[in-house]
C-alpha positions in Angstrom: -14.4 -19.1 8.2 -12.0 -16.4 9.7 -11.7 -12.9 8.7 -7.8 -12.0 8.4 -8.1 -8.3 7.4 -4.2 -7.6 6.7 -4.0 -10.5 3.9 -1.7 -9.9 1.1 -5.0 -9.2 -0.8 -5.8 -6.6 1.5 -2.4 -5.1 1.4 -2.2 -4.7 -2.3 -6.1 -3.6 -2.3 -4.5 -0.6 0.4 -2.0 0.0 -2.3 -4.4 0.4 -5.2 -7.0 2.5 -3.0 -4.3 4.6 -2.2 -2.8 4.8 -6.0 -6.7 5.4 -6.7 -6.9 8.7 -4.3 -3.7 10.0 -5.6 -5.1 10.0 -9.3 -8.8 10.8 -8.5 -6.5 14.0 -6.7 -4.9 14.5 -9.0 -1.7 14.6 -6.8 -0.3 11.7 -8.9 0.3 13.8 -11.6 2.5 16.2 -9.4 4.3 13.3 -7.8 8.0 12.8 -8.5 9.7 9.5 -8.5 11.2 10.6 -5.1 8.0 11.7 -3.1 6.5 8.0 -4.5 9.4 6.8 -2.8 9.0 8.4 0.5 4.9 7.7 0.3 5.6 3.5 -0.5 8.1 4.0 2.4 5.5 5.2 4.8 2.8 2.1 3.0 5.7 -0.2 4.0 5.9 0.8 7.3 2.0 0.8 8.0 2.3 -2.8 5.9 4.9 -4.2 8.3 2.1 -2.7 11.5 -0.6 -4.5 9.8 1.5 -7.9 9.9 3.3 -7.6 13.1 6.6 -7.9 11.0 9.3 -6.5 13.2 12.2 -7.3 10.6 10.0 -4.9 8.0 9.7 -2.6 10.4 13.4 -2.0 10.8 14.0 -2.0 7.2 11.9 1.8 7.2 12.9 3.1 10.6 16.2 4.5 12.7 15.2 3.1 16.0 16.6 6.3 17.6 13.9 7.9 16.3 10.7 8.8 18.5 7.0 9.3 17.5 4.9 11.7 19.9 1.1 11.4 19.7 -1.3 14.1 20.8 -4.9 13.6 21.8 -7.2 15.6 24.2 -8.6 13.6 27.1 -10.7 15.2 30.2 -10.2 18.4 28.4 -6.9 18.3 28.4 -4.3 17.7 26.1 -1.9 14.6 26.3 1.0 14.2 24.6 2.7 10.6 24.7 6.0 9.5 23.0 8.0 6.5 22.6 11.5 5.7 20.3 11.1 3.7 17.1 13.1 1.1 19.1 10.3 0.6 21.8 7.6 0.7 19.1 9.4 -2.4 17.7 10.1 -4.0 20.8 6.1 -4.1 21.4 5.1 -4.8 17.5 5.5 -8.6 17.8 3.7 -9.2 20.8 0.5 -6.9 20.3 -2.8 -9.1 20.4 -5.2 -6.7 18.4 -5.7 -6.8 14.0 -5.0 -3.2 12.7 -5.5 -1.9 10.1 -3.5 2.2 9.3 -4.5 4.1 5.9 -3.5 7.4 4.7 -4.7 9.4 2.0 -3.4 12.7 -0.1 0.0 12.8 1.4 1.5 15.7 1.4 5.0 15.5 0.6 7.9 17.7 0.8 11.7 16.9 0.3 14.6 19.0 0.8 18.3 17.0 -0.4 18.5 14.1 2.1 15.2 14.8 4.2 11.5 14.3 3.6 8.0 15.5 5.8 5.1 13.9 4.8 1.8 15.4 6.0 -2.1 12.9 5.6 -4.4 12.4 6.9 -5.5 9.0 8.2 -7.8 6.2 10.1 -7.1 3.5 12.6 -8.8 0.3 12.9 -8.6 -2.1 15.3 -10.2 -6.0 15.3 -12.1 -4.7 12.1 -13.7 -1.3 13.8 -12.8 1.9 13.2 -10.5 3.1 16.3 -9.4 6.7 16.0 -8.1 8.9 13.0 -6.1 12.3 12.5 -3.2 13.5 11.0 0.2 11.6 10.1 3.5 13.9 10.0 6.3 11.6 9.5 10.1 12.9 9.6 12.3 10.6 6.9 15.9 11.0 5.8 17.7 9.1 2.6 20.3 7.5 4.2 21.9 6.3 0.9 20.1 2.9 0.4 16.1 4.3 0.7 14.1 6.8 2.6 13.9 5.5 6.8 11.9 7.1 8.9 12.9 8.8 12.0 9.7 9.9 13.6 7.0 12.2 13.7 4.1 13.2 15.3 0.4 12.4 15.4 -2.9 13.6 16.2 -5.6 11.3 18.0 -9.4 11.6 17.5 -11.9 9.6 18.7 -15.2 11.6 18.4 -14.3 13.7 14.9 -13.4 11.3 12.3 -14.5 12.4 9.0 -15.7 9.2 6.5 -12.8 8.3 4.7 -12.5 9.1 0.9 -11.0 5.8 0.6 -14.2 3.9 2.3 -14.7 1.2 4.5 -11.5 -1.0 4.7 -12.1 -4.5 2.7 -12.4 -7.4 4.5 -10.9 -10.7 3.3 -12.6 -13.5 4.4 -10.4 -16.6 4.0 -11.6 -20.5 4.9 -8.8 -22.1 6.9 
């Protein structure tokens, strides 16, 4: 047997837990066709993470844009960035399974530009790796929503349990 964790089952099962969160919210109520759009935009990118998928990557980012992570280390805080372009550059050729969620996004849009602010855990090889909060920049470039950065927390000692669970594992026989 082998365990691939970022099946299309498990992506679809991300999709429902997440659909599932929004309702049990209530936030799906208050959602607008728009801020659905920006969220599946950010499920695609995490999606196209999950798979190593380069091509899907660039489909929901402008590779000018840069990501900056913050995480305290030694006491200290560190602050790390890279462009969307780099990010893809390394996507293909990382060794480790991960595995990204979010949960209660909290989406604003103004015209053209979106923030989206959640919440979310990290796993990597099937174990939970870090968590923190997602704040991803988009803009509606006339065919969907791309995003153009953001920045991120990075916590390894604090992570709350998810409300969304344990991730589920697919275990497939080759």
């Amino acid at each position: 047997m082998v365990m691939q964790p970022h099946s299309i089952a498990m992506k679809w099962s991300a999709y429902l837990l997440t659909a599932a969160g929004l309702v049990a919210s209530g936030a799906a109520a208050s959602q607008t066709t728009e801020e659905f759009a920006v969220i599946r935009t950010i499920q695609r990118f995490f999606d196209a993470m999950a798979e190593r998928d380069v091509e899907a990557t660039s489909e929901v980012v402008i590779p000018e844009g840069r990501f900056f992570s913050v995480r305290e280390e030694d006491g200290k805080t560190v602050v790390r960035s890279f462009t969307n372009q780099e990010y893809m550059e390394g996507l293909a050729d990382r060794e480790q399974e991960v595995l990204e969620r979010f949960w209660e996004p909290e989406v604003r849009i103004d015209g053209g530009i979106a923030t989206v602010r959640t919440p979310y855990d990290f796993y990597m090889n099937g174990e939970l790796h870090h968590c923190g909060i997602d704040v991803f920049d988009l803009v509606h470039d006339g065919t969907g929503w791309k995003i153009t950065g953001g920045v991120y927390t990075h916590e390894t000692e604090t992570c709350p349990e998810s409300p969304l669970g344990p991730p589920p594992i697919d275990i497939s026989v080759e």
